[in-house]
C-alpha positions as a printed NumPy array, in Angstrom:
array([[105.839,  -0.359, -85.581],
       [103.495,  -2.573, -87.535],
       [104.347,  -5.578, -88.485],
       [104.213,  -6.238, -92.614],
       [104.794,  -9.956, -93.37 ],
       [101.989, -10.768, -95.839],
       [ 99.422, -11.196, -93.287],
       [ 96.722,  -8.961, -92.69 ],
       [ 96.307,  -7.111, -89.464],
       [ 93.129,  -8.571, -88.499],
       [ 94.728, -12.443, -89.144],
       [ 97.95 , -11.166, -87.419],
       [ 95.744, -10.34 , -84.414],
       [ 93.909, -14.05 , -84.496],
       [ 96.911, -16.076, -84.865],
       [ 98.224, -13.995, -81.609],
       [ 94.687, -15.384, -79.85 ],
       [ 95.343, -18.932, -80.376],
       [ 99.205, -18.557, -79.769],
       [ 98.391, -16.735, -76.567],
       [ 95.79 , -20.057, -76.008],
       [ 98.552, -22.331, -76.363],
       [100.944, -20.557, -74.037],
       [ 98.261, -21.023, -71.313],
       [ 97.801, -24.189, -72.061],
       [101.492, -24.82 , -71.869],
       [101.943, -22.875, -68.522],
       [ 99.061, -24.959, -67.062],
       [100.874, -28.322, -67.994],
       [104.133, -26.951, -66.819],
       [102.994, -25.817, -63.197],
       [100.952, -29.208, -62.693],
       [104.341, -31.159, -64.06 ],
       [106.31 , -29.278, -61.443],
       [103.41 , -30.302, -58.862],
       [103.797, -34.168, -60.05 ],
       [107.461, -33.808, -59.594],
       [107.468, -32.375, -56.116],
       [104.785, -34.646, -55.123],
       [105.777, -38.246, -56.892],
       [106.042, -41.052, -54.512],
       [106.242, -44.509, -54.046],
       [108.152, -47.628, -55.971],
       [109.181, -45.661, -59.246],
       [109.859, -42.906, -57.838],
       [112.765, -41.607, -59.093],
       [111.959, -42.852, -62.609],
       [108.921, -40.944, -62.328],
       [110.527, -37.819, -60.8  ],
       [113.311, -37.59 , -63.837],
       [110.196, -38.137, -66.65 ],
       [108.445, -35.382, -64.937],
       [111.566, -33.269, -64.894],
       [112.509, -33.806, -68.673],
       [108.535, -32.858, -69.924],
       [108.68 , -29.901, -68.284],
       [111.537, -28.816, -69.309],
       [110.682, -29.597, -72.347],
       [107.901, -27.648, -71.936],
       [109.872, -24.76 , -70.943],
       [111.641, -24.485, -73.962],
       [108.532, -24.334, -75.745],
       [106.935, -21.751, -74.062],
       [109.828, -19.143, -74.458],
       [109.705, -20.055, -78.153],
       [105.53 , -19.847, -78.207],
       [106.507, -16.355, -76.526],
       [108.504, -15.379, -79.011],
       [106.329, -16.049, -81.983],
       [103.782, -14.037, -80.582],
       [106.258, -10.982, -80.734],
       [107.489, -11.447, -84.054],
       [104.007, -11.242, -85.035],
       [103.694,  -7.811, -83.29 ],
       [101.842,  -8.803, -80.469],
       [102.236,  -8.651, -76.416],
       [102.998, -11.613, -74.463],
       [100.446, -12.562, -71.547],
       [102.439, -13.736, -68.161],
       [100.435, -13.75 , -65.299],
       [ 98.786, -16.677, -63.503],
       [ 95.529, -14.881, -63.884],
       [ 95.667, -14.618, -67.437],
       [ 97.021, -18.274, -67.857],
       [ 94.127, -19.469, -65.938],
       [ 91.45 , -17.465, -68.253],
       [ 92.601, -18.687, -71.548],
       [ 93.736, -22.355, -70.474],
       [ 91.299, -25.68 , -71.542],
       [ 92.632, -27.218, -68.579],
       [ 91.915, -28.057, -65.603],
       [ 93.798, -27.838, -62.493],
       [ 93.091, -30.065, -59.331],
       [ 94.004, -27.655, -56.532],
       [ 95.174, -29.663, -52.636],
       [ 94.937, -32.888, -54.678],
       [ 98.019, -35.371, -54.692],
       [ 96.995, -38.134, -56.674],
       [ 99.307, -41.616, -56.486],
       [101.515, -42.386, -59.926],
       [ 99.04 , -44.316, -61.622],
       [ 96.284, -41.156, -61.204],
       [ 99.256, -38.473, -61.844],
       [100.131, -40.3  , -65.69 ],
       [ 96.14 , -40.657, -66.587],
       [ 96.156, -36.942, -65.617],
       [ 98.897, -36.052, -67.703],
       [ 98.061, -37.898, -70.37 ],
       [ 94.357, -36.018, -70.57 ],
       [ 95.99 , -33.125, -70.712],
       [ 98.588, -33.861, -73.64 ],
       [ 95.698, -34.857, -75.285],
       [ 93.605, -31.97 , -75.171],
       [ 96.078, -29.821, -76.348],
       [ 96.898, -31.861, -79.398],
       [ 93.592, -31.699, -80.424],
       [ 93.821, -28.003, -79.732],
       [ 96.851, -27.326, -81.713],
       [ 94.99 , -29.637, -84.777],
       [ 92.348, -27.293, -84.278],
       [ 94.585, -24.443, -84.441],
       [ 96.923, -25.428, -87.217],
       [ 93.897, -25.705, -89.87 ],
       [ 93.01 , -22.302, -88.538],
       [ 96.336, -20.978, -88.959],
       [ 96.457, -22.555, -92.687],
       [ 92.934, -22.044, -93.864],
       [ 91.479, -19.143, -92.052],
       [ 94.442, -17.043, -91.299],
       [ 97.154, -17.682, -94.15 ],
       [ 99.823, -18.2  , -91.651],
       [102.043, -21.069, -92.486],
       [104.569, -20.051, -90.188],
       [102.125, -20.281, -86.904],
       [100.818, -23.593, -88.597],
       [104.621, -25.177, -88.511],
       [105.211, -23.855, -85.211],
       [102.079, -25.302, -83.711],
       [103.025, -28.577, -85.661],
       [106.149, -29.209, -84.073],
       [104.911, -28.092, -80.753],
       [101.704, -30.926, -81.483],
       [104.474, -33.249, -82.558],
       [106.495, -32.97 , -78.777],
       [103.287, -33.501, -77.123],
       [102.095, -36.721, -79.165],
       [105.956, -37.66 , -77.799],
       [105.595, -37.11 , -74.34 ],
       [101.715, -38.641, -73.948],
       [103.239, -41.882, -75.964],
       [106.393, -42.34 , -73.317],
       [103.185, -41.395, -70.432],
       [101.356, -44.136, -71.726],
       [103.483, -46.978, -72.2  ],
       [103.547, -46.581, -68.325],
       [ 99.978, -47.976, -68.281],
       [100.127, -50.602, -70.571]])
Protein backbone atom coordinates (compact mmCIF):
# COMPACT_ATOMS: atom_id res chain seq x y z
CA UNK A 1 0.00 0.00 0.00
CA UNK A 2 1.34 3.42 -0.84
CA UNK A 3 2.08 5.60 1.48
CA UNK A 4 0.00 9.23 1.22
CA UNK A 5 1.42 11.74 3.76
CA UNK A 6 1.86 14.90 1.66
CA UNK A 7 5.03 13.88 0.18
CA UNK A 8 5.50 12.93 -3.21
CA UNK A 9 6.61 9.49 -4.20
CA UNK A 10 9.74 10.46 -5.78
CA UNK A 11 10.78 12.67 -2.32
CA UNK A 12 9.39 9.71 -0.26
CA UNK A 13 11.91 7.52 -2.12
CA UNK A 14 15.01 10.18 -1.44
CA UNK A 15 14.39 10.76 2.10
CA UNK A 16 14.47 6.68 2.36
CA UNK A 17 18.23 7.09 0.56
CA UNK A 18 19.65 9.30 3.09
CA UNK A 19 17.77 7.53 6.05
CA UNK A 20 19.09 4.24 4.74
CA UNK A 21 22.76 6.40 4.67
CA UNK A 22 22.42 7.17 8.16
CA UNK A 23 21.55 3.69 9.34
CA UNK A 24 24.90 2.58 7.82
CA UNK A 25 26.55 5.07 9.20
CA UNK A 26 25.10 4.23 12.55
CA UNK A 27 25.77 0.41 12.21
CA UNK A 28 29.41 1.25 11.30
CA UNK A 29 29.86 3.35 14.60
CA UNK A 30 28.06 0.74 16.56
CA UNK A 31 30.21 -2.39 15.45
CA UNK A 32 33.59 -0.31 15.86
CA UNK A 33 32.12 0.89 19.54
CA UNK A 34 31.58 -2.76 20.36
CA UNK A 35 35.29 -3.38 18.96
CA UNK A 36 36.63 -0.40 21.37
CA UNK A 37 34.77 -1.99 24.16
CA UNK A 38 36.06 -5.50 23.78
CA UNK A 39 39.42 -4.25 23.08
CA UNK A 40 39.93 -1.14 25.75
CA UNK A 41 42.90 -1.49 27.90
CA UNK A 42 45.12 0.02 30.14
CA UNK A 43 44.77 2.73 33.24
CA UNK A 44 41.06 3.89 32.50
CA UNK A 45 39.94 1.06 31.62
CA UNK A 46 36.88 0.49 33.03
CA UNK A 47 35.88 4.15 32.66
CA UNK A 48 36.53 3.72 29.14
CA UNK A 49 34.78 0.33 28.80
CA UNK A 50 31.32 1.78 30.51
CA UNK A 51 31.55 5.16 27.97
CA UNK A 52 31.90 2.78 25.18
CA UNK A 53 29.04 0.68 26.45
CA UNK A 54 26.54 3.66 27.04
CA UNK A 55 27.31 5.23 23.14
CA UNK A 56 26.50 2.25 21.74
CA UNK A 57 23.73 1.64 23.26
CA UNK A 58 22.78 4.68 22.64
CA UNK A 59 23.35 4.06 19.33
CA UNK A 60 21.22 1.11 19.35
CA UNK A 61 18.27 2.81 20.22
CA UNK A 62 18.73 4.99 17.41
CA UNK A 63 19.08 2.69 14.84
CA UNK A 64 15.78 0.72 15.59
CA UNK A 65 14.11 4.14 15.55
CA UNK A 66 16.16 5.25 12.07
CA UNK A 67 14.62 1.71 11.03
CA UNK A 68 11.47 2.53 11.75
CA UNK A 69 11.18 5.84 10.01
CA UNK A 70 12.20 4.34 6.97
CA UNK A 71 9.01 2.05 7.16
CA UNK A 72 6.59 4.55 7.99
CA UNK A 73 7.71 6.18 4.95
CA UNK A 74 6.92 2.99 2.92
CA UNK A 75 10.21 1.87 2.38
CA UNK A 76 12.40 -1.48 3.13
CA UNK A 77 14.94 -1.56 5.72
CA UNK A 78 18.63 -2.59 4.60
CA UNK A 79 20.35 -5.13 7.32
CA UNK A 80 23.17 -6.79 6.09
CA UNK A 81 26.86 -6.08 6.71
CA UNK A 82 27.29 -5.87 3.00
CA UNK A 83 24.88 -3.29 2.50
CA UNK A 84 26.06 -1.30 5.66
CA UNK A 85 29.46 -1.31 4.28
CA UNK A 86 28.28 0.13 0.67
CA UNK A 87 26.37 3.06 1.88
CA UNK A 88 28.59 3.95 5.07
CA UNK A 89 31.17 7.33 4.92
CA UNK A 90 33.19 5.51 7.27
CA UNK A 91 35.89 3.86 7.56
CA UNK A 92 36.68 0.78 9.35
CA UNK A 93 40.30 -0.23 10.49
CA UNK A 94 40.12 -4.02 10.17
CA UNK A 95 43.07 -6.26 12.78
CA UNK A 96 43.84 -2.80 14.21
CA UNK A 97 43.67 -2.27 18.13
CA UNK A 98 44.62 1.11 18.67
CA UNK A 99 45.57 2.26 22.58
CA UNK A 100 42.75 4.75 24.35
CA UNK A 101 44.15 7.85 23.28
CA UNK A 102 44.00 6.53 19.28
CA UNK A 103 40.46 4.69 20.01
CA UNK A 104 38.72 8.46 21.28
CA UNK A 105 40.48 10.49 18.18
CA UNK A 106 38.88 7.65 16.15
CA UNK A 107 35.63 8.00 17.56
CA UNK A 108 35.52 11.35 17.62
CA UNK A 109 36.24 11.50 13.53
CA UNK A 110 33.59 9.53 13.13
CA UNK A 111 30.86 11.49 15.27
CA UNK A 112 31.96 14.14 13.32
CA UNK A 113 31.43 13.03 9.97
CA UNK A 114 28.14 12.05 10.55
CA UNK A 115 27.04 15.33 12.00
CA UNK A 116 28.06 16.98 9.13
CA UNK A 117 26.19 14.30 7.24
CA UNK A 118 22.98 14.61 9.02
CA UNK A 119 23.44 18.82 8.48
CA UNK A 120 23.76 17.86 5.06
CA UNK A 121 20.80 15.76 5.17
CA UNK A 122 18.45 17.82 7.27
CA UNK A 123 18.58 20.90 4.66
CA UNK A 124 17.86 18.20 2.13
CA UNK A 125 15.07 16.85 3.97
CA UNK A 126 13.65 20.61 4.51
CA UNK A 127 14.48 22.23 1.24
CA UNK A 128 14.65 19.61 -1.39
CA UNK A 129 12.32 17.01 -0.14
CA UNK A 130 9.51 18.82 2.04
CA UNK A 131 9.95 16.41 4.80
CA UNK A 132 9.95 18.04 8.15
CA UNK A 133 9.43 14.97 9.88
CA UNK A 134 12.87 13.23 8.47
CA UNK A 135 14.47 16.77 9.14
CA UNK A 136 13.45 16.52 13.13
CA UNK A 137 14.39 13.04 13.25
CA UNK A 138 17.81 13.56 11.78
CA UNK A 139 18.04 16.65 14.20
CA UNK A 140 17.74 14.88 17.27
CA UNK A 141 19.77 12.02 16.06
CA UNK A 142 22.68 15.08 15.04
CA UNK A 143 21.93 16.44 18.48
CA UNK A 144 23.02 12.76 20.43
CA UNK A 145 26.04 12.68 18.38
CA UNK A 146 27.31 16.41 19.04
CA UNK A 147 26.67 14.78 22.86
CA UNK A 148 28.65 11.88 22.69
CA UNK A 149 31.84 13.52 20.52
CA UNK A 150 31.71 16.48 23.38
CA UNK A 151 31.94 13.78 26.51
CA UNK A 152 34.84 11.91 23.76
CA UNK A 153 36.63 14.97 23.73
CA UNK A 154 36.89 16.33 27.03
CA UNK A 155 39.00 13.07 27.35
CA UNK A 156 41.72 14.82 25.31
CA UNK A 157 41.79 18.03 26.66
Amino acid sequence: MKVKIGITEENLKNSISLLSSTLANQMTLYVKLRKFHWNVSGQSFMELHLLFEGQYKKLEKAIDETAERIGKLGGKTIGTMKEFAELTVLKESPNEYPEQKEMMKELISDHETIIIQLRKDIDTSEEENKDAGTADFLTSLMLDHETMVWKLRRYLE
